[in-house]
mmCIF file of the N, C-alpha and C atoms, coordinates in Angstrom:
data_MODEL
# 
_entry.id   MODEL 
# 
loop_
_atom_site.group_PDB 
_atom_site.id 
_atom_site.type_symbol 
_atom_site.label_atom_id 
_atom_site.label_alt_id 
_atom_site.label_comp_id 
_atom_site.label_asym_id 
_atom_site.label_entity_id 
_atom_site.label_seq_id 
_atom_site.pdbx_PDB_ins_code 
_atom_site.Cartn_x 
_atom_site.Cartn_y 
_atom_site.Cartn_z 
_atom_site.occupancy 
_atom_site.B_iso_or_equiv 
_atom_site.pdbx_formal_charge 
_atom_site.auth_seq_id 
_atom_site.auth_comp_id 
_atom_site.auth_asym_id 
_atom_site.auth_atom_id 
_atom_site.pdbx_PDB_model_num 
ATOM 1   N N  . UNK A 1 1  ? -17.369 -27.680 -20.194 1.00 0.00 ? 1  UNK A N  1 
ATOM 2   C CA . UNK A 1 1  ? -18.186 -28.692 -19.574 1.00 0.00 ? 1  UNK A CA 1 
ATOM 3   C C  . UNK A 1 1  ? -17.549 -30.061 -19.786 1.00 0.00 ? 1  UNK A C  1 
ATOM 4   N N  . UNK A 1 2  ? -17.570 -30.914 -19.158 1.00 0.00 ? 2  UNK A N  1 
ATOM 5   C CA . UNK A 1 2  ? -17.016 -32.395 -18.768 1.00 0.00 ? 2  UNK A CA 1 
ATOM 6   C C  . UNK A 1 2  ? -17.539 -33.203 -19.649 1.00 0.00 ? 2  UNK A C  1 
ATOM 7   N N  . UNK A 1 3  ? -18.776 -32.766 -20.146 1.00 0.00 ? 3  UNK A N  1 
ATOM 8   C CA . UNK A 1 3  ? -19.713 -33.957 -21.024 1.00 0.00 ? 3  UNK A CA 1 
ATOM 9   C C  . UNK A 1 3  ? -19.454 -33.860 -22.374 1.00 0.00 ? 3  UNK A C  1 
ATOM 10  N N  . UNK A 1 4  ? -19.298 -32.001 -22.759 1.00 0.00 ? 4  UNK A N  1 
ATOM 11  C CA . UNK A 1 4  ? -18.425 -31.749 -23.917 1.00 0.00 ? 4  UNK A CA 1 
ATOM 12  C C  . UNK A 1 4  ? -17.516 -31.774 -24.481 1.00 0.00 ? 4  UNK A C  1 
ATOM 13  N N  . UNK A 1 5  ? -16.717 -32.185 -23.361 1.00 0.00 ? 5  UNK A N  1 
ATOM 14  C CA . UNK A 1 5  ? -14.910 -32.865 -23.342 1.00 0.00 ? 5  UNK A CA 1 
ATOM 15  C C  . UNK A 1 5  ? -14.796 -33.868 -23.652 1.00 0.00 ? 5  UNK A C  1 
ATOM 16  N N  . UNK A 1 6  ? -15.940 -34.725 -22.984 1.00 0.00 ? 6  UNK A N  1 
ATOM 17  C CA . UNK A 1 6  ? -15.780 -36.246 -23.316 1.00 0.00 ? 6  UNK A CA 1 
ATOM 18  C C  . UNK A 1 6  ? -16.750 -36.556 -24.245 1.00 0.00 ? 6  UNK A C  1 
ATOM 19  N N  . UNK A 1 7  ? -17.552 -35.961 -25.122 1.00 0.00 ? 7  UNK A N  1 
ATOM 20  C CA . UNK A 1 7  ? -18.224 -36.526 -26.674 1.00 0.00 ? 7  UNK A CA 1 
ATOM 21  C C  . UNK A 1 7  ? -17.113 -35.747 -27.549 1.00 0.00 ? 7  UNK A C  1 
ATOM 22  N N  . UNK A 1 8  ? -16.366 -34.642 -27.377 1.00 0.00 ? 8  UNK A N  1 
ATOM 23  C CA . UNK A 1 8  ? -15.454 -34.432 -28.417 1.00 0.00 ? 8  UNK A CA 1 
ATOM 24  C C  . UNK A 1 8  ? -14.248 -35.513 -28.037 1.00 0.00 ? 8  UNK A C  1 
ATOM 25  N N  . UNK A 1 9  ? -13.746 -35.958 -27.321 1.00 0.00 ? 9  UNK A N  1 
ATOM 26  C CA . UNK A 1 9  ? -12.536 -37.001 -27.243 1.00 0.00 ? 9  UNK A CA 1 
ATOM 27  C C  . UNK A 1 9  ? -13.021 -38.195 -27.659 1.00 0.00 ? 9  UNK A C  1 
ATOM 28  N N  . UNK A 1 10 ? -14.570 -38.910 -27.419 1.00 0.00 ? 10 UNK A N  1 
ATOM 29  C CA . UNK A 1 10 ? -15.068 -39.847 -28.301 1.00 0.00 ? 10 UNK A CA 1 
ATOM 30  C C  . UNK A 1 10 ? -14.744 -40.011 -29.539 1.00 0.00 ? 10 UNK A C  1 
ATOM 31  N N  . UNK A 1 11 ? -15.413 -38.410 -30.067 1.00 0.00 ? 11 UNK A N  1 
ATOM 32  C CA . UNK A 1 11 ? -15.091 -38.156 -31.416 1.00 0.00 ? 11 UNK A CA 1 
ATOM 33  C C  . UNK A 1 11 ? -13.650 -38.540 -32.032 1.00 0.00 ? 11 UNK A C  1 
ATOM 34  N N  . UNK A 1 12 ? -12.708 -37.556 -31.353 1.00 0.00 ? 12 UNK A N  1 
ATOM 35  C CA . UNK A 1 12 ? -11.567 -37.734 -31.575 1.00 0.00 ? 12 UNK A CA 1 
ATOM 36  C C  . UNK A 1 12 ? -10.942 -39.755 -31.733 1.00 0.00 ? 12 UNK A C  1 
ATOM 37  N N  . UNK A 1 13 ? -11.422 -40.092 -30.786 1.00 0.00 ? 13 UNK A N  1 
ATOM 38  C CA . UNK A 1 13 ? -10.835 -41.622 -30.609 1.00 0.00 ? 13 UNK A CA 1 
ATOM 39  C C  . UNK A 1 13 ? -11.270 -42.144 -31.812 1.00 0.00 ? 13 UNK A C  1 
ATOM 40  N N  . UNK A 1 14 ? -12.557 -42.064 -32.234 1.00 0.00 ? 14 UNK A N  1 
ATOM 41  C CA . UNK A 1 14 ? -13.501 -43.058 -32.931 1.00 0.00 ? 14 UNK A CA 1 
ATOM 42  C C  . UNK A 1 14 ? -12.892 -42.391 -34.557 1.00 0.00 ? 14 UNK A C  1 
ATOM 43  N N  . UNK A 1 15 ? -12.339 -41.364 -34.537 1.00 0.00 ? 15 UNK A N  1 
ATOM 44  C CA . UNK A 1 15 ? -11.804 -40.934 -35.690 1.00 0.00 ? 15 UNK A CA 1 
ATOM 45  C C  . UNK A 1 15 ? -10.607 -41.633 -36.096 1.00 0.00 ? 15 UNK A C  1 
ATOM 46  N N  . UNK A 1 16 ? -9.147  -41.425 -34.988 1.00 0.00 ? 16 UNK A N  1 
ATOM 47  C CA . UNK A 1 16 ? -8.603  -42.168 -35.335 1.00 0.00 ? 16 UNK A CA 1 
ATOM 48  C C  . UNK A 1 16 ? -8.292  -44.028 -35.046 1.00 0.00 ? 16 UNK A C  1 
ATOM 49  N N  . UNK A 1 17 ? -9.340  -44.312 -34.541 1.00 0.00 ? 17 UNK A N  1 
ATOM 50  C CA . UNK A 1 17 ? -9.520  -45.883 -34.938 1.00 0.00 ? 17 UNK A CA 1 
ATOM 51  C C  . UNK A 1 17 ? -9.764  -46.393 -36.030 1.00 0.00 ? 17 UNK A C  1 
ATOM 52  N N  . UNK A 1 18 ? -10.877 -45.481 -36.737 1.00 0.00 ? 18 UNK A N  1 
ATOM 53  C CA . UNK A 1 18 ? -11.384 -45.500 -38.087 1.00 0.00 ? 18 UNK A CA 1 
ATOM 54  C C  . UNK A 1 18 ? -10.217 -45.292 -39.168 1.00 0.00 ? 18 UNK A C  1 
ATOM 55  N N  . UNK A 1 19 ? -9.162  -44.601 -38.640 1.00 0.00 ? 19 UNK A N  1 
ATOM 56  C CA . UNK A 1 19 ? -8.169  -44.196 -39.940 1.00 0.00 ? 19 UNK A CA 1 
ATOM 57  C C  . UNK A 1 19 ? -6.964  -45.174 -39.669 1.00 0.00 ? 19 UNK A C  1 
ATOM 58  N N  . UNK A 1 20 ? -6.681  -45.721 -38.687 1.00 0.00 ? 20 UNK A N  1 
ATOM 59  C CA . UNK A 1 20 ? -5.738  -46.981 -38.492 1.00 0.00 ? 20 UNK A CA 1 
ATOM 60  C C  . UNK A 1 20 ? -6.557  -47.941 -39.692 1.00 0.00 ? 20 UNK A C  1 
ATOM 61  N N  . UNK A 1 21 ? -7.976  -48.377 -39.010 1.00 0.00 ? 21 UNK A N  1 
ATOM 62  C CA . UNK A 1 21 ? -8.757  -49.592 -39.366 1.00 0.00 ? 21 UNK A CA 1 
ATOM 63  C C  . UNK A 1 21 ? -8.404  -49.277 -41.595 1.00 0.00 ? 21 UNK A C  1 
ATOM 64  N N  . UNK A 1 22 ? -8.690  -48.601 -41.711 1.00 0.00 ? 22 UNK A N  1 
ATOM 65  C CA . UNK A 1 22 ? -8.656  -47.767 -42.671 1.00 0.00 ? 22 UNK A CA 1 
ATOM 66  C C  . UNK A 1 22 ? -7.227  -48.377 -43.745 1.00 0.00 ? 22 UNK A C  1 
ATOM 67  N N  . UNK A 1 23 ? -6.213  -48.014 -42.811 1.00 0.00 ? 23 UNK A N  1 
ATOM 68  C CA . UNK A 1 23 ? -4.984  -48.257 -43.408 1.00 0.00 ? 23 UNK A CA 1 
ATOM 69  C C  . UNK A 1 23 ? -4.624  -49.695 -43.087 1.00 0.00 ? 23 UNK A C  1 
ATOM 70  N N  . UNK A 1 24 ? -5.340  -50.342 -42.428 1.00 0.00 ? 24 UNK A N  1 
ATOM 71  C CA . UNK A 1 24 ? -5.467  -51.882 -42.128 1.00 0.00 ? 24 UNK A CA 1 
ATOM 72  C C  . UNK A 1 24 ? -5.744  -52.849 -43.385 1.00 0.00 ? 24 UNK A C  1 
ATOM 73  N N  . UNK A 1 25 ? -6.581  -52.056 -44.084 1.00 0.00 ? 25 UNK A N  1 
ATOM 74  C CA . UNK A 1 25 ? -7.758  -52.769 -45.205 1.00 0.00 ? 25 UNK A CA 1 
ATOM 75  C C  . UNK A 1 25 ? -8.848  -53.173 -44.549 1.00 0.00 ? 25 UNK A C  1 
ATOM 76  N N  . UNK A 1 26 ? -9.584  -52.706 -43.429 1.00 0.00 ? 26 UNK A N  1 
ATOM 77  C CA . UNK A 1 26 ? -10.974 -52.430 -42.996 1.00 0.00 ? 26 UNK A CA 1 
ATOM 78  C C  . UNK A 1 26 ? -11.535 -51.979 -43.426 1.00 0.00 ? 26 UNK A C  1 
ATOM 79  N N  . UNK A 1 27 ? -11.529 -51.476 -44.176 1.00 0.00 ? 27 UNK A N  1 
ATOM 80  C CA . UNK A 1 27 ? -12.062 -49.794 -45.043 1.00 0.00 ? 27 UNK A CA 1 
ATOM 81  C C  . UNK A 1 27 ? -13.445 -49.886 -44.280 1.00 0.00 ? 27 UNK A C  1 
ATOM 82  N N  . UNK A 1 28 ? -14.300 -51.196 -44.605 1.00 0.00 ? 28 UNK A N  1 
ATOM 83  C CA . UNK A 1 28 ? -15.950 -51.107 -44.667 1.00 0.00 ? 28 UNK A CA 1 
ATOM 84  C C  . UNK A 1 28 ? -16.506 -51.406 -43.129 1.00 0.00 ? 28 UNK A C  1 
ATOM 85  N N  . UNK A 1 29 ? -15.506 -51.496 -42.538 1.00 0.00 ? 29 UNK A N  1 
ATOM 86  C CA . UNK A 1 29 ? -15.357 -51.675 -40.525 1.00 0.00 ? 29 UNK A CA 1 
ATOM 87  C C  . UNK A 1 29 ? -14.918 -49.927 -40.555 1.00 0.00 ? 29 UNK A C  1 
ATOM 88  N N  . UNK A 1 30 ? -14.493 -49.563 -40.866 1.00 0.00 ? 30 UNK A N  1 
ATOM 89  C CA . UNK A 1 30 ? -13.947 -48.228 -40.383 1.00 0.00 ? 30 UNK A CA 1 
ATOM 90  C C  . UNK A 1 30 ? -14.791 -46.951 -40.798 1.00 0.00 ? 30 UNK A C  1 
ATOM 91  N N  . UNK A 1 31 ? -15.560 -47.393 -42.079 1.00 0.00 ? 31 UNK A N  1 
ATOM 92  C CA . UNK A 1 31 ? -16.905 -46.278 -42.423 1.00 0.00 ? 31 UNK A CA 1 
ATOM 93  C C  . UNK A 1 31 ? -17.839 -46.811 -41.475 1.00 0.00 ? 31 UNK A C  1 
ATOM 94  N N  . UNK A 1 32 ? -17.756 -47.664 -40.546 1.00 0.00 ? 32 UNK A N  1 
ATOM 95  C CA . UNK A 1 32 ? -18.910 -47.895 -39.807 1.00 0.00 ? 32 UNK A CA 1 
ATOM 96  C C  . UNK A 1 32 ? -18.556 -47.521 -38.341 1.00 0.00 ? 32 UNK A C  1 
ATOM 97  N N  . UNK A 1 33 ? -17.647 -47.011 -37.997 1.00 0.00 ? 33 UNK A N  1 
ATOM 98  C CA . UNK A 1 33 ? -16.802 -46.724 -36.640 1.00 0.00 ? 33 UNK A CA 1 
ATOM 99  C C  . UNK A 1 33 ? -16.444 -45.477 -37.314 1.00 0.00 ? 33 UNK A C  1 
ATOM 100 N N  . UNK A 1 34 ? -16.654 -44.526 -38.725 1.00 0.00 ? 34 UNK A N  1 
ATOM 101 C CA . UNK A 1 34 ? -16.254 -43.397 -38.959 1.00 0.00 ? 34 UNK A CA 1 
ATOM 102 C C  . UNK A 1 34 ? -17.844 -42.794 -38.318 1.00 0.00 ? 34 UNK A C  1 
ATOM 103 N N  . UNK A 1 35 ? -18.991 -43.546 -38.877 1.00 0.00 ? 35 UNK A N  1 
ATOM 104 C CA . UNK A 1 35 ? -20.183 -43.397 -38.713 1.00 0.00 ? 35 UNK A CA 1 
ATOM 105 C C  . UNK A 1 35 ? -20.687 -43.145 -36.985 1.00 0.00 ? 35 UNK A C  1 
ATOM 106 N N  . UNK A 1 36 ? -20.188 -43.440 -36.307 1.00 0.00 ? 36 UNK A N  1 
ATOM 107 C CA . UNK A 1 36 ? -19.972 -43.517 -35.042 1.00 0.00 ? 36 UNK A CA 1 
ATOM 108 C C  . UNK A 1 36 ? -19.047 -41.988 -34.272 1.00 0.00 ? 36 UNK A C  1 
ATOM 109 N N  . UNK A 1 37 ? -18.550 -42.125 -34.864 1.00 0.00 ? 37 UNK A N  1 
ATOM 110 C CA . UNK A 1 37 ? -17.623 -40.535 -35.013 1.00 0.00 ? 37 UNK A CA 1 
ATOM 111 C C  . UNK A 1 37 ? -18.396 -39.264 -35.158 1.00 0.00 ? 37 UNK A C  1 
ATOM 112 N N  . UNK A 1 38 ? -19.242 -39.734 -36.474 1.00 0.00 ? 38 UNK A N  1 
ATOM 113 C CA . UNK A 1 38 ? -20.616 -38.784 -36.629 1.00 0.00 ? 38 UNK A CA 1 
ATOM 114 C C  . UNK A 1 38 ? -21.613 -38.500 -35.446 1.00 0.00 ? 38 UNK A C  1 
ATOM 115 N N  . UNK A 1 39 ? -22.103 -39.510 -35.138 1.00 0.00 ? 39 UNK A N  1 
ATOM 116 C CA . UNK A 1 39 ? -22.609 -39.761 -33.976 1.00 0.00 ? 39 UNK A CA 1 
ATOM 117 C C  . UNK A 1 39 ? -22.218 -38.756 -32.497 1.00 0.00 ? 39 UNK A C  1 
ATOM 118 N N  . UNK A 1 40 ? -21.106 -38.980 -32.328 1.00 0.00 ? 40 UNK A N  1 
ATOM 119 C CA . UNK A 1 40 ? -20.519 -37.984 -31.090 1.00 0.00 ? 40 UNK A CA 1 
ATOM 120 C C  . UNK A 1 40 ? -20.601 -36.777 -31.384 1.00 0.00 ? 40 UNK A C  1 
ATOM 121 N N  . UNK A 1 41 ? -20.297 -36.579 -32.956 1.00 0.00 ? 41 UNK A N  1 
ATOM 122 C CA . UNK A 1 41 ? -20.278 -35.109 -32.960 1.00 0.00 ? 41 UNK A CA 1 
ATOM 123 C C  . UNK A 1 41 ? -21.538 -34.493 -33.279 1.00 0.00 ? 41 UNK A C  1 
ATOM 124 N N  . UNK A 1 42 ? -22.471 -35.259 -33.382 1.00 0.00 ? 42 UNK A N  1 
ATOM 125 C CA . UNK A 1 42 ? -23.738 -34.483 -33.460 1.00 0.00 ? 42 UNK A CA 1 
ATOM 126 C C  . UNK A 1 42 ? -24.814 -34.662 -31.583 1.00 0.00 ? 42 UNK A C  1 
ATOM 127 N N  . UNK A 1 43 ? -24.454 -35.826 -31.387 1.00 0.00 ? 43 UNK A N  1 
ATOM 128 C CA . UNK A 1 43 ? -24.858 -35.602 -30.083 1.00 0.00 ? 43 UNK A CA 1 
ATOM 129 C C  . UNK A 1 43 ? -24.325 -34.372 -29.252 1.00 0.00 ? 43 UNK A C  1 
ATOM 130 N N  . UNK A 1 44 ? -22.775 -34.074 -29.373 1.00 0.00 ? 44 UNK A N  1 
ATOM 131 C CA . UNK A 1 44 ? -22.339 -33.159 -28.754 1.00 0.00 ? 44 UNK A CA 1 
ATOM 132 C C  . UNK A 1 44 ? -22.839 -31.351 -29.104 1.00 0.00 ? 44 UNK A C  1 
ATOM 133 N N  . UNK A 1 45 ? -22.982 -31.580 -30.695 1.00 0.00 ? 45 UNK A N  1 
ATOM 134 C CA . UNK A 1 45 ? -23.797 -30.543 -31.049 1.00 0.00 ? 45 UNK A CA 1 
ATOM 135 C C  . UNK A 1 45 ? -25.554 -30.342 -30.314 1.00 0.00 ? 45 UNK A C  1 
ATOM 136 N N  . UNK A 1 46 ? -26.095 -30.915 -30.173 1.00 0.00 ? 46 UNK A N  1 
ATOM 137 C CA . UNK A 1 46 ? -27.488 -30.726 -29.485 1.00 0.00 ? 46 UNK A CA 1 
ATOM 138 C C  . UNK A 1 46 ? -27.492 -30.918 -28.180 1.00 0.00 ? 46 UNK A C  1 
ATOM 139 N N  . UNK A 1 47 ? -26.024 -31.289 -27.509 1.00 0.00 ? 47 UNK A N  1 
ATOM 140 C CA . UNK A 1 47 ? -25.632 -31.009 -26.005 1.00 0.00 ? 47 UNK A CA 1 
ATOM 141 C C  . UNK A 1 47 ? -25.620 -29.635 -25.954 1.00 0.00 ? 47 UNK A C  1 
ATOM 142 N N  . UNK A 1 48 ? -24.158 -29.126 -26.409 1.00 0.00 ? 48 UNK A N  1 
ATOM 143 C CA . UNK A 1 48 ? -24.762 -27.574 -26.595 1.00 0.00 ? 48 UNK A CA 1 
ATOM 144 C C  . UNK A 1 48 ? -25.338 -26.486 -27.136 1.00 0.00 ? 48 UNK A C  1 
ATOM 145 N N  . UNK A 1 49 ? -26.363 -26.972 -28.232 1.00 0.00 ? 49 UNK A N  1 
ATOM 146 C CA . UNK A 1 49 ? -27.590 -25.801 -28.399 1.00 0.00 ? 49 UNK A CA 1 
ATOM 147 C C  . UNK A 1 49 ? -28.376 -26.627 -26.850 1.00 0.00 ? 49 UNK A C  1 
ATOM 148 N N  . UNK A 1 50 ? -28.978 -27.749 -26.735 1.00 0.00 ? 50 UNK A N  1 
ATOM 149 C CA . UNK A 1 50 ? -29.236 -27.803 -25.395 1.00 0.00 ? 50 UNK A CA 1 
ATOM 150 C C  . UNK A 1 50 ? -29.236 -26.901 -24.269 1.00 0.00 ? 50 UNK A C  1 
ATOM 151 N N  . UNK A 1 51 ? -27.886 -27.251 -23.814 1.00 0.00 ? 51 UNK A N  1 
ATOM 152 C CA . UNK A 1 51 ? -27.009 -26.069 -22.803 1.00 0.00 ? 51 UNK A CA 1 
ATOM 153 C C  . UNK A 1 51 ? -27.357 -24.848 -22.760 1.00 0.00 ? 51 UNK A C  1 
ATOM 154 N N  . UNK A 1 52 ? -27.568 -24.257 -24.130 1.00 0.00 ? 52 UNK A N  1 
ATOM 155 C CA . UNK A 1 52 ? -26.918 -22.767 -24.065 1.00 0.00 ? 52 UNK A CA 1 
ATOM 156 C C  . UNK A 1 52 ? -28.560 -22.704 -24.480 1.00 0.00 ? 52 UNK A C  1 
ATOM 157 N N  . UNK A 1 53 ? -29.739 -23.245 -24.611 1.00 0.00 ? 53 UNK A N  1 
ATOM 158 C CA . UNK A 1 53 ? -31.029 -22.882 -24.597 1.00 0.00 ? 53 UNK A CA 1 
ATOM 159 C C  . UNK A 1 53 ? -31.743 -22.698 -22.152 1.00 0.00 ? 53 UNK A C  1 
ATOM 160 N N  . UNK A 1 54 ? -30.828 -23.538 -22.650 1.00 0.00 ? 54 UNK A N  1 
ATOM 161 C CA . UNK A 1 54 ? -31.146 -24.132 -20.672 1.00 0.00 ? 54 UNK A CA 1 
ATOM 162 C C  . UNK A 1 54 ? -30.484 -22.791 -19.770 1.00 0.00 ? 54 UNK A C  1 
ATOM 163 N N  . UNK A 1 55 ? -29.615 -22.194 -20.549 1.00 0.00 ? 55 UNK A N  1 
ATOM 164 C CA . UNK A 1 55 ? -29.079 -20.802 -19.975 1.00 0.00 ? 55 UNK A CA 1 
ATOM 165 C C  . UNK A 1 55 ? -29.988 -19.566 -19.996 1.00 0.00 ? 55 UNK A C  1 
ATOM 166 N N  . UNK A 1 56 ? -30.804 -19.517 -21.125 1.00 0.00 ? 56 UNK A N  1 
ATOM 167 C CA . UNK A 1 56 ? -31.268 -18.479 -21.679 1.00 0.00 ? 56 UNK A CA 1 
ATOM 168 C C  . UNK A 1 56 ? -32.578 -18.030 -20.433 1.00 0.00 ? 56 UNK A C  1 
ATOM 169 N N  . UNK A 1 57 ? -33.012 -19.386 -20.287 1.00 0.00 ? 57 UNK A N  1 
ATOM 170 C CA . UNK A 1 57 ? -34.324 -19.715 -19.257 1.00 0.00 ? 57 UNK A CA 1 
ATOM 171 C C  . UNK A 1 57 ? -34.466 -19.143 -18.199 1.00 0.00 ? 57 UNK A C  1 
# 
């Protein structure tokens, strides 16, 4: 799915921005853009139990 492609590549981005920012000396900008990372990957998780409940129907 297209929507699951693009909250896992979120993920992916927001991960490594966070680990540049990280090696920057952001540290406390980059747990907050790691936090954000979290974010995608749990939205994307209740996209598909979502999905795959919306199948069952």
């Amino acid at each position: 799915m297209i929507i699951a492609r693009q909250f896992g590549f979120a993920r992916d981005q927001l991960s490594a921005v966070a680990e540049r920012m990280e090696r920057a000396g952001f540290s406390e900008l980059a747990s907050e853009v790691r936090a954000l990372a979290g974010s995608a990957q749990f939205f994307l998780g209740e996209f598909e139990r979502e999905s795959t409940q919306a199948e069952k129907v």
